[in-house]
C-alpha positions, 0 to 999 in steps of 0.5 A: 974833861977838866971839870972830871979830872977836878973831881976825881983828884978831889974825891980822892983827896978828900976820902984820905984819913984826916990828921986826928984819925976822924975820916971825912965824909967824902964830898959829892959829885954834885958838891963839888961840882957846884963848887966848881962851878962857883970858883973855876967854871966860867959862866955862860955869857949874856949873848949866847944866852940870848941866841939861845932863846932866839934859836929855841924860838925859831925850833917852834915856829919851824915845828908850827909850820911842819905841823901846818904843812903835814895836815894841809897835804893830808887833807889833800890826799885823802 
């Protein structure tokens, strides 16, 4: 919520005439998000990363065995 409310005042600001009468280009929500992320936004830290992964891991041998699991009682039944 903070990041939108960064970007709105941002947009805002920068969409304002400029002192030599020149109006700038006002910067993108990608832009400004990048800088943001850059400055302001903290980065993610090493052990959520690897938790991440560790719980990504865990989702594809939970689907291997519901895969396993689904042909061996279709087998069966039929």
């Amino acid at each position: 919520m903070l990041a939108t409310s960064v970007l709105a005042v941002t947009r805002a600001r920068t969409t304002t005439a400029a002192p030599s009468g020149h109006r700038l280009i006002p910067p993108s929500v990608r832009q400004v998000l990048r800088l943001l992320r850059i400055t302001a936004l903290p980065r993610p830290r090493r052990d959520h990363v690897l938790l991440w992964s560790a719980w990504r891991h865990h989702q594809h041998q939970a689907a291997q065995a519901h895969r396993r699991w689904n042909n061996i009682t279709a087998t069966a039944t039929t």
